[in-house]
N, C-alpha and C positions, 0 to 999 in steps of 0.2 A: 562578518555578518553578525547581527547583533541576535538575530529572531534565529532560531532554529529551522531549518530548513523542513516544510511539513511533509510527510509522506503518508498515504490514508490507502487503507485498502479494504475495499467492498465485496464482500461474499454471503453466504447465506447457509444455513444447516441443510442436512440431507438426510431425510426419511428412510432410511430403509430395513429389511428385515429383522435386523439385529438391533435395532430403536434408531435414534438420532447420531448423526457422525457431525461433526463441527471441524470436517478437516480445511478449509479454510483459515479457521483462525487459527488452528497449529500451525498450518505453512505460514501465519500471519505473524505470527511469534517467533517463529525461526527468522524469519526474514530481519523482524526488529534486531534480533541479537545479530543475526548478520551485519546488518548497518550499523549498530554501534559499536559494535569490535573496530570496524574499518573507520568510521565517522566521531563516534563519542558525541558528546553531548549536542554535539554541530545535527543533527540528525533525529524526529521526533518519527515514532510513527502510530498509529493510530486505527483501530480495526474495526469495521462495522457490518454489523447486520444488515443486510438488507431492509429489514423491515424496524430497524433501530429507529424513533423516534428524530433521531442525531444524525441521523444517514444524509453527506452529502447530497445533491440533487445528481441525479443518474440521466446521462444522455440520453433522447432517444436510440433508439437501436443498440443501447450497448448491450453486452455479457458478461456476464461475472463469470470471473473473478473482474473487480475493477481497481485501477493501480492508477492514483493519481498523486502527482505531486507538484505541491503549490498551487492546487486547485485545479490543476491541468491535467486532464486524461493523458493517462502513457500507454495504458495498454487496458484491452478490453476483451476479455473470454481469452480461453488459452491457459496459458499458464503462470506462474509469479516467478520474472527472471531477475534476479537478487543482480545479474551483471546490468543490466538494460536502467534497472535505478539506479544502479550505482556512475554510470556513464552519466544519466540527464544529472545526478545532484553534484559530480565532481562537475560539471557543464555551470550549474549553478553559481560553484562556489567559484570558477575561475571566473565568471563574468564579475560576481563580486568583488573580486581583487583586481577591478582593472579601473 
């Protein structure tokens, strides 16, 4: 595969007592180094705000956290399962090699 496989995930900050939490993009930055430890450069990812200017187009009824890859919803509310990406982008890349 020539193009990097893309992987984008959608969350948004959280108001609360103690001021603003952005645990989103820390699970979103975990996850990145997850994937390239296992992937390397085969593997981009990509983390946006909700209300980011740049925010892919969000499906009706989804929830965030939102976890797409190659443009395709994987998963929507819940949680970011680093094994669940890693299954559809090895899925990727064996289709590629065929």
């Amino acid at each position: 595969m020539s193009e990097p496989i893309l992987v984008q995930i959608v969350g948004a900050s959280i108001a609360c007592k103690e001021g603003v939490k952005d645990t989103w993009r820390e699970i979103a930055e975990w996850t990145g180094g997850q994937l390239h430890q296992h992937f390397g450069e085969s593997v981009v990812l990509q983390y946006f705000d909700l209300f980011d200017p740049a925010c892919p187009t969000i499906p009706p009824g989804a929830q965030l956290p939102i976890v797409l890859v190659e443009h395709e919803v994987l998963s929507s509310g819940g949680k970011i399962s680093v094994p669940k990406i890693k299954r559809k982008i090895e899925m990727i890349l064996k289709m590629d090699t065929l």
